[in-house]
C-alpha positions as CSV (number, residue, x, y, z in Angstrom):
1,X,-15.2,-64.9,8.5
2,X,-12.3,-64.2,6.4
3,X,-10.8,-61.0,5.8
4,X,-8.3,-59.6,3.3
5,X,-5.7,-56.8,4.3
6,X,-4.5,-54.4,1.5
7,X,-1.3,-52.0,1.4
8,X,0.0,-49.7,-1.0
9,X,3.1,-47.0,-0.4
10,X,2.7,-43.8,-1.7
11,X,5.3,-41.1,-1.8
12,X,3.0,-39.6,0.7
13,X,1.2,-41.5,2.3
14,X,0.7,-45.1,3.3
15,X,-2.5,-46.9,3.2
16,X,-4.1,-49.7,4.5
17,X,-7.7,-51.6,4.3
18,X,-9.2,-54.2,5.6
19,X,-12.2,-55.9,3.2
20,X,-14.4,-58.7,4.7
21,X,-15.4,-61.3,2.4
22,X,-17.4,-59.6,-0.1
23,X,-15.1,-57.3,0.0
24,X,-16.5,-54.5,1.6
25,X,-14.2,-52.1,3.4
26,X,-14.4,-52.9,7.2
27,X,-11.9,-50.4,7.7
28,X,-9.0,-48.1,6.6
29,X,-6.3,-46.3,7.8
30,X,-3.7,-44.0,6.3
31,X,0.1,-43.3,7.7
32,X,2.8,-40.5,6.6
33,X,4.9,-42.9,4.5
34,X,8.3,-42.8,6.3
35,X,12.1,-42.7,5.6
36,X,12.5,-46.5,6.3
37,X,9.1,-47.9,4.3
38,X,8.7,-50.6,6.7
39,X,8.0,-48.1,9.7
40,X,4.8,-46.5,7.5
41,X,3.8,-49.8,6.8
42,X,3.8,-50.6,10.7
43,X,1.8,-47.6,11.4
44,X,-1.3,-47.8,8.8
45,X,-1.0,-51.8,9.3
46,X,-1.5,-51.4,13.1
47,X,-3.5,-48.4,13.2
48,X,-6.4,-50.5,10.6
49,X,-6.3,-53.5,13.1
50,X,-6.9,-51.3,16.2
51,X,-9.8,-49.6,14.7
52,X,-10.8,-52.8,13.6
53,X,-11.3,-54.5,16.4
54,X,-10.2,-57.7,14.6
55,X,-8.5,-60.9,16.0
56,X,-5.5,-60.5,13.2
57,X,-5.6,-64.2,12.5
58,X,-9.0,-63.8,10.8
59,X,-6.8,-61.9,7.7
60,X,-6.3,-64.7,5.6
61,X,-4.3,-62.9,3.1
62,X,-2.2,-59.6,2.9
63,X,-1.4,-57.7,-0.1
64,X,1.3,-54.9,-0.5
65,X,2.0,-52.7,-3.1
66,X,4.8,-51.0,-2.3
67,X,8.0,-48.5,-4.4
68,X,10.8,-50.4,-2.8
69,X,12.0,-51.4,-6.5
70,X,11.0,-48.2,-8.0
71,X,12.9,-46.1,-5.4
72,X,16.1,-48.1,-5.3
73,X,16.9,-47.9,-9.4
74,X,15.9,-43.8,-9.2
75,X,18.0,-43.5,-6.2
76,X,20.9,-45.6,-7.4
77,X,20.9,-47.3,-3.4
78,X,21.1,-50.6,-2.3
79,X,21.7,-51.9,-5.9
80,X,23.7,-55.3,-6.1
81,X,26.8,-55.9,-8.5
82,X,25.3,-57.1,-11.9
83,X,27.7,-59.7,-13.7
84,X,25.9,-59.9,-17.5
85,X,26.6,-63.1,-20.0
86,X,24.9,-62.6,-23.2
87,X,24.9,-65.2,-25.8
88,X,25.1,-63.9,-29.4
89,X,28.5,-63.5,-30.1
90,X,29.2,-63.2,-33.1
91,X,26.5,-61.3,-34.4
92,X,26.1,-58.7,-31.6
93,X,29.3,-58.3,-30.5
94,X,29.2,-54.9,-32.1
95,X,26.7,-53.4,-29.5
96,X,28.0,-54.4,-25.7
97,X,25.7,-54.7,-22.7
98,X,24.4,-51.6,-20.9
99,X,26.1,-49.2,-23.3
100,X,23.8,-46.4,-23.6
101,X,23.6,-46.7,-19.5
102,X,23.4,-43.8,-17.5
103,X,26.9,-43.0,-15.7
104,X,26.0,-43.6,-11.8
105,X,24.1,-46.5,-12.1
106,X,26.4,-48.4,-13.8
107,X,29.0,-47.3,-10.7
108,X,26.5,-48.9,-8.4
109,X,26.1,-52.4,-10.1
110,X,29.4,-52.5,-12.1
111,X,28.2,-54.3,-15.1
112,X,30.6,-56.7,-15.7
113,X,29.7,-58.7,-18.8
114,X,30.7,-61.4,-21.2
115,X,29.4,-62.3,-24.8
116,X,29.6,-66.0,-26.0
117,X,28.2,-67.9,-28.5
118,X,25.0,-68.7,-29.2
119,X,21.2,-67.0,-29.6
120,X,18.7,-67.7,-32.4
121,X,17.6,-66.5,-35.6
122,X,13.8,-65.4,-35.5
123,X,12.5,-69.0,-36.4
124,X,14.5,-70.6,-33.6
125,X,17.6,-72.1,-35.6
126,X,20.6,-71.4,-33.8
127,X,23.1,-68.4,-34.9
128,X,26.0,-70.1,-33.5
129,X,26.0,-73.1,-30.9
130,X,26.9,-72.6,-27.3
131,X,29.9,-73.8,-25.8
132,X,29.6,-75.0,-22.3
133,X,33.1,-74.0,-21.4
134,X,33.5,-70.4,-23.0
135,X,30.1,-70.4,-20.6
136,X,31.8,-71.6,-17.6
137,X,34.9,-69.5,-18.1
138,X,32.5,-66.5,-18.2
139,X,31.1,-67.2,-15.1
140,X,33.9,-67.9,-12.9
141,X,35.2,-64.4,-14.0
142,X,31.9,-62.8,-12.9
143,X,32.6,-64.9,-9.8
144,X,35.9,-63.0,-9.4
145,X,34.9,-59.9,-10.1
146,X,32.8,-60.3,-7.0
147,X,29.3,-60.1,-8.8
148,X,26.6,-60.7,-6.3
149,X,23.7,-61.7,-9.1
150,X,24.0,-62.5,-12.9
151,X,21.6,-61.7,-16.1
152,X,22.0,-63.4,-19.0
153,X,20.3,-62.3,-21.8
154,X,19.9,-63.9,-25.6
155,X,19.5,-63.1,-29.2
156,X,15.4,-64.2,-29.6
157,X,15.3,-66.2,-26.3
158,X,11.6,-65.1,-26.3
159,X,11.2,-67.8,-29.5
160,X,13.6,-70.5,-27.7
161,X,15.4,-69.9,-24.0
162,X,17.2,-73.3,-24.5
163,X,20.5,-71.1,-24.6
164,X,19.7,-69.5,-21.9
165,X,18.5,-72.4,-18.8
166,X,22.2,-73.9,-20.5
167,X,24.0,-70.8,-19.4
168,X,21.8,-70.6,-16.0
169,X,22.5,-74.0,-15.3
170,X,26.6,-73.3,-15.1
171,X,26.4,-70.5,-13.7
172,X,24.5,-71.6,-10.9
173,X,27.1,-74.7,-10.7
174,X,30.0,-72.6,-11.1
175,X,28.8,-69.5,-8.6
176,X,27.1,-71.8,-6.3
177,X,23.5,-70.2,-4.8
178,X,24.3,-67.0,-3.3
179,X,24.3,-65.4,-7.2
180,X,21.1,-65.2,-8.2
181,X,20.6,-65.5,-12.1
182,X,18.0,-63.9,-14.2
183,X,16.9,-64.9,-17.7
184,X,15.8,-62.1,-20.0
185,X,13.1,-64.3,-21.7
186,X,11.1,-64.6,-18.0
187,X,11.3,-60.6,-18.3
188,X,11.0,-58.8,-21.4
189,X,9.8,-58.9,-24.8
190,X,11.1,-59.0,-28.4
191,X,14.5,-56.6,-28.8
192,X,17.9,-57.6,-27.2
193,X,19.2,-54.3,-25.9
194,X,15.6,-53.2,-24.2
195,X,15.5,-57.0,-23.2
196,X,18.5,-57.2,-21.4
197,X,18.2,-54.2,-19.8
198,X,15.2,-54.9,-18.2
199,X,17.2,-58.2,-17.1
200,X,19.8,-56.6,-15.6
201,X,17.6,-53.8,-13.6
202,X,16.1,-57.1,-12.3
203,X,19.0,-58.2,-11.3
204,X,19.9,-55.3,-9.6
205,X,17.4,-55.0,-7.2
206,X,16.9,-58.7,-6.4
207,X,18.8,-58.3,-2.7
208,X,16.5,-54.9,-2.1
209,X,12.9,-56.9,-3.1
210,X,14.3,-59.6,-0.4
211,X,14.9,-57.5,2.2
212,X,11.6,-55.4,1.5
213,X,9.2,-58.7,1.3
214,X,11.2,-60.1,4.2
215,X,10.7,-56.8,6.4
216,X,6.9,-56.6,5.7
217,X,7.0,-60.2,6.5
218,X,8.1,-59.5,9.7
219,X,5.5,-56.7,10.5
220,X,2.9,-59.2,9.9
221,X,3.9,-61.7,12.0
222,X,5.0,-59.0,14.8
223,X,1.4,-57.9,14.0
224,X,0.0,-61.6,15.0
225,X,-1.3,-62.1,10.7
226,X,-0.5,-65.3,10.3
227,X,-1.6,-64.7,6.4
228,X,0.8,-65.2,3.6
229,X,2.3,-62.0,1.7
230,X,1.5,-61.3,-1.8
231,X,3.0,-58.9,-3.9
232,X,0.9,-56.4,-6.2
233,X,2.3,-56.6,-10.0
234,X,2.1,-53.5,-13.1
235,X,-0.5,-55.5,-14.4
236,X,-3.0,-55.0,-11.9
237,X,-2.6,-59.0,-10.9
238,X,-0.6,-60.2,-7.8
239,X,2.3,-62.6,-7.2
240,X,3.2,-64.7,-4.1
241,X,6.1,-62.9,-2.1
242,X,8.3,-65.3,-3.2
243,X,7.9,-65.0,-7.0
244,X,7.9,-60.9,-6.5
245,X,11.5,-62.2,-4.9
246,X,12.7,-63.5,-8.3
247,X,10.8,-60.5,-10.3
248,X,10.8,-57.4,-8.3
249,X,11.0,-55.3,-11.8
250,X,7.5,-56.4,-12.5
251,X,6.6,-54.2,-9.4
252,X,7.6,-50.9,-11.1
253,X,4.8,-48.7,-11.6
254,X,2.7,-51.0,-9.3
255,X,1.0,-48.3,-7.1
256,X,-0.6,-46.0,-10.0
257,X,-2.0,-49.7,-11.2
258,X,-3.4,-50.5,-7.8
259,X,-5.4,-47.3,-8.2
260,X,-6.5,-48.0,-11.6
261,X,-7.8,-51.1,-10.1
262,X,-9.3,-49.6,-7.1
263,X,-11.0,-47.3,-9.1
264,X,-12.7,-50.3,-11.3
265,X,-14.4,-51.6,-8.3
266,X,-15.2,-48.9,-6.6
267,X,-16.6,-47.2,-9.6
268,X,-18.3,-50.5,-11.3
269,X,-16.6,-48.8,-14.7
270,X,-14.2,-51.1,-16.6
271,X,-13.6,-48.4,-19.5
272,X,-12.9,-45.0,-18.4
273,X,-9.9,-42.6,-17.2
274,X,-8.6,-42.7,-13.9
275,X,-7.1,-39.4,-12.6
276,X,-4.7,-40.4,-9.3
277,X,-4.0,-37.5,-7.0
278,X,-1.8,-38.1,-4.2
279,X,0.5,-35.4,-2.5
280,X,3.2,-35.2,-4.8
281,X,1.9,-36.3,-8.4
282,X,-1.0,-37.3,-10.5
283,X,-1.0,-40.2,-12.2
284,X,-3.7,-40.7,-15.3
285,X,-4.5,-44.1,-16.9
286,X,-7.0,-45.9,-18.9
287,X,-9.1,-48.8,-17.9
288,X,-10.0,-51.2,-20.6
289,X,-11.9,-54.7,-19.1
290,X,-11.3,-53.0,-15.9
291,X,-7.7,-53.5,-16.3
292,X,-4.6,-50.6,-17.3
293,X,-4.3,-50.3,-20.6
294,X,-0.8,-51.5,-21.4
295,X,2.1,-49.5,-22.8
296,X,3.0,-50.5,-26.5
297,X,6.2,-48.9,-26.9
298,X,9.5,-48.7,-24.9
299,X,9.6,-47.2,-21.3
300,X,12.7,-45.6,-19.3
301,X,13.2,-46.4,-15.7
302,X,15.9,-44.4,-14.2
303,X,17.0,-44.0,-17.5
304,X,17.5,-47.3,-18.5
305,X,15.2,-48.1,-21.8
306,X,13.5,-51.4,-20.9
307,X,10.7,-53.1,-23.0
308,X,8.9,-55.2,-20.6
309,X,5.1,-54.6,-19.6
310,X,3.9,-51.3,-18.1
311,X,0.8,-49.7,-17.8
312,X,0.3,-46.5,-19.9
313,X,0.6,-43.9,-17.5
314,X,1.0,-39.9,-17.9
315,X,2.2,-38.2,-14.7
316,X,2.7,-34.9,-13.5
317,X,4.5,-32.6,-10.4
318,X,0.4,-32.2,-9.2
319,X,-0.8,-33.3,-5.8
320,X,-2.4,-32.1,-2.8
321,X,0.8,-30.9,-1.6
322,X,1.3,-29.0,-4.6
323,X,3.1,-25.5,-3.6
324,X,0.9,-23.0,-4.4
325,X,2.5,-19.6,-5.7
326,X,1.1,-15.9,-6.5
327,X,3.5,-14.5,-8.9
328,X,3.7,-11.3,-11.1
329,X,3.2,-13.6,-14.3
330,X,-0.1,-15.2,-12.5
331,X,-0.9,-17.9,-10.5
332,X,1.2,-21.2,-10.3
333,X,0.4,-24.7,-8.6
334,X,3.7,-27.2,-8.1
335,X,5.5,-29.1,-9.8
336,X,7.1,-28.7,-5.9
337,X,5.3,-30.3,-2.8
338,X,5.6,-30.4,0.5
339,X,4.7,-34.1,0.5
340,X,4.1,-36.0,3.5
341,X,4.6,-32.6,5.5
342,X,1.4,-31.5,4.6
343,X,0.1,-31.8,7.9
344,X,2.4,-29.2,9.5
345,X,3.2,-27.1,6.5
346,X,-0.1,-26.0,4.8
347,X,-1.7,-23.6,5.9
348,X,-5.0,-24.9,7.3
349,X,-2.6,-27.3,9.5
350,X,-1.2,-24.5,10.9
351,X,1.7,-23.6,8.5
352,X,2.8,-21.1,6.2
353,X,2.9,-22.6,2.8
354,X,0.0,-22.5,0.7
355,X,-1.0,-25.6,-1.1
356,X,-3.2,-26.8,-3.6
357,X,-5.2,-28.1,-0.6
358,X,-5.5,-24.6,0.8
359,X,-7.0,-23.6,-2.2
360,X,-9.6,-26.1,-2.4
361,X,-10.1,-25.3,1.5
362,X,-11.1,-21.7,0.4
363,X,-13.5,-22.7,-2.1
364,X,-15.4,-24.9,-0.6
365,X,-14.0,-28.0,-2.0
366,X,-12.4,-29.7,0.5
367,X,-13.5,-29.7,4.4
368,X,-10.2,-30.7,5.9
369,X,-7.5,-29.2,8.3
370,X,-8.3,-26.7,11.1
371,X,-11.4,-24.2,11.2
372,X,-10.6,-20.1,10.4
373,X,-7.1,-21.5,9.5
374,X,-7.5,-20.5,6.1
375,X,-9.1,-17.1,6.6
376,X,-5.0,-16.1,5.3
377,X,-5.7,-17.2,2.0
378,X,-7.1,-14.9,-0.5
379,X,-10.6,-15.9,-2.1
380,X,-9.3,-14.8,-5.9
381,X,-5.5,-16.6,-5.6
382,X,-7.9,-19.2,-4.9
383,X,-9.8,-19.3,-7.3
384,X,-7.3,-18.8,-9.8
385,X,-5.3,-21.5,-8.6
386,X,-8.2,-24.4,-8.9
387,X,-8.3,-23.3,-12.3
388,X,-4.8,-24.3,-13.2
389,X,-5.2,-27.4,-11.5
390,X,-7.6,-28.5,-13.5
391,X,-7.0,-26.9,-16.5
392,X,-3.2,-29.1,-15.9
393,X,-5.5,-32.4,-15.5
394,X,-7.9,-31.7,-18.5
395,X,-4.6,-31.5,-20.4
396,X,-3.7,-35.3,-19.2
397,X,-7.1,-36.3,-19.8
398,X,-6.7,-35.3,-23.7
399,X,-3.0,-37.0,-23.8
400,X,-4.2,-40.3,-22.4
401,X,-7.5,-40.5,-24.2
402,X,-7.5,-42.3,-28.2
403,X,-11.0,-40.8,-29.0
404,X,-12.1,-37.4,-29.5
405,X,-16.3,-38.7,-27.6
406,X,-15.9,-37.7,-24.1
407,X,-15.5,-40.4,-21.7
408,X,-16.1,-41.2,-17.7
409,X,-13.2,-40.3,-15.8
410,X,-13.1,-41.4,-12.1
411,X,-10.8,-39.5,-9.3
412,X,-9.3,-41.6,-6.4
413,X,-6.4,-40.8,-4.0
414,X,-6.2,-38.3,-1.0
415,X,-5.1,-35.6,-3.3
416,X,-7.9,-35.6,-5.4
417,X,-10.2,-33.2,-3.1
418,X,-8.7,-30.6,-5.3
419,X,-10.8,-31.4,-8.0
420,X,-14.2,-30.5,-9.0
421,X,-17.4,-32.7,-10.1
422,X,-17.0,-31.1,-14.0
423,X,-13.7,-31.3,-16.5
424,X,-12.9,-30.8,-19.8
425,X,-12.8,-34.3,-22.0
426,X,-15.1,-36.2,-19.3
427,X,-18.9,-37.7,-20.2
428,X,-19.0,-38.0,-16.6
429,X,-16.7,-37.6,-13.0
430,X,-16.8,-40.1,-10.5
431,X,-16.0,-39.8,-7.1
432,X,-16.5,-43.3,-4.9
433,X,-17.0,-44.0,-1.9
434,X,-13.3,-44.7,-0.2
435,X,-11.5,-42.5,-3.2
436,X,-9.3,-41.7,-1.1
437,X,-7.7,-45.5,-0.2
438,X,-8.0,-46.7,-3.5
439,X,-4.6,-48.0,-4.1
440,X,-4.7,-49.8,-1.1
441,X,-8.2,-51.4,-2.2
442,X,-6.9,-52.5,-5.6
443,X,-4.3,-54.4,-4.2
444,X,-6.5,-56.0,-1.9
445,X,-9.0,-57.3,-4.8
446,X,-6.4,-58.3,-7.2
447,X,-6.3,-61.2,-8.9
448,X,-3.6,-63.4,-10.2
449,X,-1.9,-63.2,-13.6
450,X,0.4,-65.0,-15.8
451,X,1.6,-64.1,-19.3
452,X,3.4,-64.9,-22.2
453,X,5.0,-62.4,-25.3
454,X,6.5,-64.8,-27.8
455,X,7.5,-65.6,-31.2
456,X,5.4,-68.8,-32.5
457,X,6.3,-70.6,-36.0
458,X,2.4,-71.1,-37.0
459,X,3.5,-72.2,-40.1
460,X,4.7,-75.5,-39.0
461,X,2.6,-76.2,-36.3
462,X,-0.6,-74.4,-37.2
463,X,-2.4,-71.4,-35.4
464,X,-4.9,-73.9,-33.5
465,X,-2.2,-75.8,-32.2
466,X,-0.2,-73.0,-31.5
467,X,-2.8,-71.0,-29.9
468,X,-3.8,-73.6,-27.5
469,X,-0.1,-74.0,-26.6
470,X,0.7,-70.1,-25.9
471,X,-2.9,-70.8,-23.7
472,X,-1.2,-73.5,-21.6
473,X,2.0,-71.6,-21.0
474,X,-0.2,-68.9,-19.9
475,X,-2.0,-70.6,-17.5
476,X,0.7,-72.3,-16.2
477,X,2.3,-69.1,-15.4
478,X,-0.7,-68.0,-13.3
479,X,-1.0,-70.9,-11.3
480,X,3.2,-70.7,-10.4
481,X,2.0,-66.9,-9.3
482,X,-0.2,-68.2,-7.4
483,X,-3.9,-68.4,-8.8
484,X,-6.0,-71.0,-8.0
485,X,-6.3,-73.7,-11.2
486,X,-10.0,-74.5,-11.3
487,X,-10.7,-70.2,-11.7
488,X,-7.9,-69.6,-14.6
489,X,-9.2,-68.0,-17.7
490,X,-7.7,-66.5,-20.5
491,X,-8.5,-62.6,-20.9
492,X,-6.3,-61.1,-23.7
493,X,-4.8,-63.3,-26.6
494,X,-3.4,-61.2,-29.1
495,X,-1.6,-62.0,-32.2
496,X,0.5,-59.7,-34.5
497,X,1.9,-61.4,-37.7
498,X,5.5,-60.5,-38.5
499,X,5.0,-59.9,-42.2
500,X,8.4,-58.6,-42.3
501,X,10.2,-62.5,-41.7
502,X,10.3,-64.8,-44.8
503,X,8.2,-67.5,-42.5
504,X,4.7,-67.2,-41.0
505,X,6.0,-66.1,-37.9
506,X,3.2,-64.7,-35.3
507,X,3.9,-62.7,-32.2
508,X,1.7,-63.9,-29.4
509,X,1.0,-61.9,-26.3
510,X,-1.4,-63.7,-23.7
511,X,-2.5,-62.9,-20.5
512,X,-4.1,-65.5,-18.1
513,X,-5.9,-64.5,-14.7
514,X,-7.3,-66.5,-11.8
515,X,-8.8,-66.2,-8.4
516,X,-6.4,-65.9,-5.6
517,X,-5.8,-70.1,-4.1
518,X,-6.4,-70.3,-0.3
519,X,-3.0,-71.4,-0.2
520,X,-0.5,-69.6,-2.2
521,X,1.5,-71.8,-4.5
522,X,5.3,-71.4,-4.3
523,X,7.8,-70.1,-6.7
């Protein structure tokens, strides 16, 4: 028998799970996460295959979720120098690259750039033709300026990206392949500046993903899993390691989805809220088709404005860590934690801060930590304090929801044992089995994905022709992620007419997702 291995860093904690075949969770294991991700990952990895029992070869594939990308832009470390050409001079001259950029991350990457001609009305006809020298000049002074990876971006590249493989092409001649270049139109959606953006981020994090993918790599196969690395993506769908290589920003947010998606298949719900407690924060989303409900408008990472896909997420400073307070205004829980030191701070481990897990200790929530530890924490401040924590949740539940019916929610995560079986807003609360590792398990069940978001002239072509072409592409972009061709099907085609465009322009967003292949296709 097979078996599939599942990993998801946390701010917390790291987990791991192994499922057999059908998917059933032979066993779990969960790991501080540590200063240096890779040792966490070493320690829940290893401490699942020796309570196992397994021969590790069995583990045919190995999935990892992981806030390598996440951490490095909100950090500002380990970012690589960003050279940026974007063609669309002269009609966006106006506006330069990374303007509205916060301060100290544009020390980190630089941000060289360079605008040429070239881009595209909506409809695909050229504003200005490309020249293949201004091009070349460009990128030789990007070379120069010591750039280590380069985005180029372009006016309505997600209609035509002609302009764009013509720029990547010199580049890649001129800078040789240590730069690695990044096309906006393989990233983001309609809107240059959020575009671009999102292009660059990618661009800047490229030498962190390798060296993150690599390192887990290398705990595999010091682990004896011979099984090849995927990647989990903020779609809920995975990528081969060495796609997640080319688009690590697609991995942002990735760990709140791999809950959503652990939640769907633990629960058997593929339309209800998902309330994500780890030690730190609480993440709430909505399932719809068992998948998070996408974002529709622009999101900021790090500060950066960026338009590409992410889930639709409201957070908050909530976990089981949560730093419990009795103050002369009342009770207050968080926004601090003590995080991954739970186990030697809180009080029923021994130590003297109170935490939302005390709390839920006291009142009979919770059956964790040591016996008569607890005894120091007053019944009433308890009491008081579970109250705020879910009165804080019930107010996330209202934000996320679109309806005013009550709907299920379902609570997964470690930190969730501070919450009770009844909340404002919910038809029903869910608690499965293995709530506690469901990140871990949606990584480990997800499928494959490919997408498209594009600008389609239906006019000319005609919707059948063009829907059965944005189809293709998608599919095509699932099966270079990875999915097996045979199991491919098409689960969200949307269309949104421009009606503001003097043509019959359409907008076409499609999403195509497969079963895993046996052998992992190549990027």
């Amino acid at each position: 028998m097979s078996y599939r291995l599942g990993i998801d860093v946390g701010g917390t904690n790291t987990d791991a799970v192994i499922l057999d075949a059908e998917h059933r969770v032979v066993v779990k294991a969960k790991r501080p996460t540590t200063p240096e991700i890779i040792d966490g990952i070493r320690a829940a990895v290893g401490a699942a295959l020796i309570a196992s029992g397994l021969d590790p070869t069995t583990i045919s594939h190995a999935m990892l979720g992981t806030t390598h990308a996440t951490n490095a832009i909100v950090e500002r470390k380990n970012l690589a120098k960003v050279g940026i050409i974007r063609l669309g001079a002269p009609a966006t001259v106006a506006i330069p690259p990374t303007l509205d950029w916060p301060g100290d991350i544009l020390a980190c990457i630089g941000g060289t750039y360079r605008v040429v001609r070239g881009g595209y009305e909506y409809d695909g006809k050229p504003i200005s033709v490309p020249d293949p020298l201004e091009i070349e000049q460009a990128a030789r002074e990007l070379g120069e300026a010591g750039v280590e990876s380069v985005a180029i971006s372009c006016v309505f590249s997600p209609v035509r990206g002609d302009h764009e493989l013509l720029a990547k092409e010199i580049c890649e001649r001129v800078l040789g392949p240590a730069v690695q270049v990044c096309l906006s139109s393989e990233i983001g959606s309609l809107g240059i500046l959020e575009r671009e953006n999102a292009t660059v981020l990618n661009a800047a994090i490229l030498k962190v993903a390798d060296r993150a993918y690599g390192g887990c790599a290398g705990i595999l196969e010091e682990l004896g899993i011979e099984a090849d690395l995927l990647i989990t993506q903020n779609d809920g769908t995975l990528m081969t390691a060495e796609y997640a290589r080319a688009y690590p920003v697609l991995t942002i947010a990735s760990g709140p989805t791999n809950s959503l998606r652990g939640a769907a298949f633990l629960s058997g719900l593929d339309r209800a809220i998902v309330v994500d407690v780890g030690g730190t924060t609480t993440d709430v989303g909505f399932l719809v088709k068992g998948f998070p409900r996408e974002s529709t408008h622009g999101v900021e990472i790090g500060g950066v404005r960026t338009n590409f896909r992410m889930p639709d997420l409201i957070s908050a400073g909530l976990g089981g860590g949560s730093i419990v307070r009795s103050l002369d205004s009342g009770i207050t829980v968080g926004p601090d934690s003590v995080g991954y030191r739970i186990t030697t701070e809180s009080v029923v481990f021994g130590g003297a801060t109170m935490t939302a897990t005390d709390v839920a200790v006291v009142a009979g929530m919770a059956g964790i930590g040591k016996p008569g530890l607890s005894i120091g924490v007053d019944d009433g401040v308890a009491k008081e304090a579970i109250r705020v924590i879910a009165c804080k949740v019930e107010e996330l539940i209202d934000r996320i929801k679109t309806e005013q019916t009550p709907v299920p929610v379902v609570l997964v995560g470690g930190g969730s044992i501070i919450l009770g079986e009844t909340l404002e807003g919910a038809s029903q609360v869910v608690r499965p089995a293995h709530f506690d590792v469901a990140n871990a398990i949606g990584a480990a069940i997800a499928q494959v994905s490919g997408t498209i978001d594009g600008v389609f002239d239906v006019a000319s072509q005609g919707r059948e022709a063009v829907v059965a072409q944005v189809k293709e592409l998608a599919t095509a972009e699932a099966e270079r992620a990875g999915a097996a061709a045979g199991t491919i099907e098409i689960v969200e085609l949307e269309e949104i007419p421009l009606a503001y465009m003097p043509s019959n322009a359409v907008r076409f967003r499609v999403k195509a997702v497969g079963d895993l292949a046996e052998a992992p296709i190549r990027a």
